[in-house]
C-alpha positions in Angstrom: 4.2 3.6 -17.1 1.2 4.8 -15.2 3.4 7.6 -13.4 1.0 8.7 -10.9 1.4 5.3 -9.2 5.8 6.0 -9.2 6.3 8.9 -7.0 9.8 10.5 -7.0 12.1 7.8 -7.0 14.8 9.3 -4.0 14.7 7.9 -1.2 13.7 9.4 2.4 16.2 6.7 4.2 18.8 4.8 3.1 18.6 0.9 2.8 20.0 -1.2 5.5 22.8 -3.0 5.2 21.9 -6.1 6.7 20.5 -8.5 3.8 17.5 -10.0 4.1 16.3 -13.5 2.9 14.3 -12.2 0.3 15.3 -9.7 -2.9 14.0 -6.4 -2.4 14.4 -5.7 -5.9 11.2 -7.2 -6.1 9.3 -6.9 -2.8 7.8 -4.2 -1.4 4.8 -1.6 -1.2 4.9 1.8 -3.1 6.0 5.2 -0.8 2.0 5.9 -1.4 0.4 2.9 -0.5 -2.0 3.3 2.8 -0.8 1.3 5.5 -3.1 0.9 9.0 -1.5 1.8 11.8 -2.8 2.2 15.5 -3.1 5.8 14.7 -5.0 5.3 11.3 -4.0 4.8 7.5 -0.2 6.3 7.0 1.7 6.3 3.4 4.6 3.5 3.6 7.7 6.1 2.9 5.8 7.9 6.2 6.3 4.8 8.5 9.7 4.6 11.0 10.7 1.7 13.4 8.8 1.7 16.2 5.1 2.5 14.7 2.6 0.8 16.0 0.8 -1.2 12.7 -2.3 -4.0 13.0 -0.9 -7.7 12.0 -3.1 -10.6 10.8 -1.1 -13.6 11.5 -1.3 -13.3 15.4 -4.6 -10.9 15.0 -3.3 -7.9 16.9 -1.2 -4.6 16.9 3.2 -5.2 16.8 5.6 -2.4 16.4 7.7 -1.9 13.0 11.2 -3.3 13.5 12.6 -1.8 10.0 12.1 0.2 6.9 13.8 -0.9 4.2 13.5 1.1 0.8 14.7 0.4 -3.0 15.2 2.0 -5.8 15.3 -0.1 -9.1 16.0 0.9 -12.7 13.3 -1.0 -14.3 15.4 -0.7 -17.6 18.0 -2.9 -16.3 15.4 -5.1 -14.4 12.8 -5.5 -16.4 11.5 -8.1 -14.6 11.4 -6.1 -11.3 8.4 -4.0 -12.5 5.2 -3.1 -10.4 1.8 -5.0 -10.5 -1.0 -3.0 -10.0 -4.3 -4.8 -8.4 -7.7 -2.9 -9.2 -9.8 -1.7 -6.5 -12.1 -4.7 -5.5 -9.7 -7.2 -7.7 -9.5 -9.7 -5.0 -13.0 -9.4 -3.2 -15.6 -7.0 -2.8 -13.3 -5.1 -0.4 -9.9 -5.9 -1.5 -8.0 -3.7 -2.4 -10.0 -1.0 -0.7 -8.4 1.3 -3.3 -6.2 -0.1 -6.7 -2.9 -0.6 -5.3 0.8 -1.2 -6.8 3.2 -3.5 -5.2 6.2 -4.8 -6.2 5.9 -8.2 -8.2 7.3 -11.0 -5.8 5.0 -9.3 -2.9 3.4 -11.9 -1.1 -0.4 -11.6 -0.9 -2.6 -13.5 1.6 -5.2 -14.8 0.1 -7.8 -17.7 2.2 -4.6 -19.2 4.5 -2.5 -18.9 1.4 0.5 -16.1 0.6 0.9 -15.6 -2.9 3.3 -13.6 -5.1 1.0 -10.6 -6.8 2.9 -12.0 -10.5 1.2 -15.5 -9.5 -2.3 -13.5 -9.7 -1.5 -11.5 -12.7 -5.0 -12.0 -15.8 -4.1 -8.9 -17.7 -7.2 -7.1 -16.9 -8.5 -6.8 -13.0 -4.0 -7.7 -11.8 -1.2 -6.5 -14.5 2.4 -5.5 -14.8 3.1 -2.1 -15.5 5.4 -1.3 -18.6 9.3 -1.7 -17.4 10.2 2.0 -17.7 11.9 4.1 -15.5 12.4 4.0 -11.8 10.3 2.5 -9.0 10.9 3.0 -5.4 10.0 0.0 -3.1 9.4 0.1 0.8 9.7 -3.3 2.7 8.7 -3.5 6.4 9.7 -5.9 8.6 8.3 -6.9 11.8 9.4 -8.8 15.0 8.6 -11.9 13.3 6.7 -12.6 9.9 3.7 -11.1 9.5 1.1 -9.6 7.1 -0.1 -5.9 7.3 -2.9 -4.3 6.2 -1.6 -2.0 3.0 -4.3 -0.7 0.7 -7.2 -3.2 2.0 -4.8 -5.7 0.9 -2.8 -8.4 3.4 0.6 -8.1 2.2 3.4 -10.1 4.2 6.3 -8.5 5.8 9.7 -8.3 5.1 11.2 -12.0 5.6 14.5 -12.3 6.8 15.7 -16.2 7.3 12.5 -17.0 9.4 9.6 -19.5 8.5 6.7 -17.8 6.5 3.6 -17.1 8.4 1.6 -18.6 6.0 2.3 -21.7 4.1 3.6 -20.3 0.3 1.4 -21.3 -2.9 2.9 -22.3 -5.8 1.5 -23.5 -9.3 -1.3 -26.1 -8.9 -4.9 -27.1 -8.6 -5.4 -24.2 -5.7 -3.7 -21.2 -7.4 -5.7 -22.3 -10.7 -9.0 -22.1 -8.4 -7.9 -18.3 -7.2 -7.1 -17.4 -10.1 -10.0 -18.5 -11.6 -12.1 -16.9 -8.6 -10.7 -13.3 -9.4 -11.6 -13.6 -13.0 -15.3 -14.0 -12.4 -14.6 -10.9 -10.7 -14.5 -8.8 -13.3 -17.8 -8.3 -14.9 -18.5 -6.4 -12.1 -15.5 -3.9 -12.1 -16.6 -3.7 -15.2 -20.1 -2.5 -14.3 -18.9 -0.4 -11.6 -16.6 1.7 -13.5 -13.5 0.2 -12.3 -12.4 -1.3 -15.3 -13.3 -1.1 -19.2 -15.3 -3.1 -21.0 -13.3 -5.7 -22.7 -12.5 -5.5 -26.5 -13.6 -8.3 -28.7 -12.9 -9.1 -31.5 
């Protein structure tokens, strides 16, 4: 696995003990990914309750009501492994830098959330190798939200409310994003972001 993106795997809180309404085995933001706060971009495993983050849903500022963190053993769950997004995968600013999230991450995409596996092409969006441990951090808000992690809008922490963006699932629409970020790629590929791909 690409280890610079799986920093040390202990945790700097424990989880909490109240379960949420989504697995956190597969949700969550790596301890390095760049979250904006009111005070700037801050790693995840840096952020406590009460820190003041920007929110897209209701366009505004809301304090962080939890941090949650994770550690899996991608040996035994395989199918819990990161996905990493390359720099610009998405648009020409998103992600802002290539990012790793956690596989059932919900992305907001147009007025769409999407799991980052729904997105995966194998070339611009694809899983890391299942080895070894990965530490994820979940944040939950006041209510359901997306933040702003890496250039990318990534959704909050759920736990039993309504989403606050309708959920996409397999269809017409998903096909058309999907297809969208794949015309993407020729130009990571011209600007260095990505390699030329092998034929033949």
């Amino acid at each position: 696995m690409t280890q610079g993106y799986l920093p040390s795997p202990e945790p700097r809180r424990p989880a909490m003990s109240e379960p949420p309404s989504e697995d956190t085995t597969f949700t969550g933001l790596l301890p390095t990914s760049l979250v904006v706060t009111i005070r700037g971009e801050r790693p995840a495993d840096e952020l406590e309750a009460g820190e003041i983050v920007i929110v897209l849903a209701r366009a505004g500022y809301s304090p962080v009501q939890r941090v949650t963190e994770t550690i899996v053993d991608l040996a035994r769950r395989p199918e819990a492994a990161p996905v990493l997004v390359t720099e610009g995968a998405l648009d020409r600013f998103s992600p802002s830098r290539t990012t790793v999230l956690a596989p059932q991450s919900l992305l907001g995409l147009d007025d769409w959330l999407i799991p980052a596996e729904a997105l995966v092409n194998g070339r611009s969006i694809r899983r890391l190798p299942a080895s070894g441990l990965v530490r994820y951090v979940q944040l939950e808000m006041g209510q359901h939200d997306m933040i702003v992690a890496d250039g990318v809008r990534v959704a909050s922490l759920r736990r039993g409310e309504e989403p606050c963006r309708p959920l996409l699932g397999p269809g017409p629409t998903l096909d058309a994003l999907r297809e969208r970020i794949l015309r993407r790629i020729p130009s990571l590929e011209a600007a260095g972001l990505l390699p030329p791909a092998e034929h033949g």
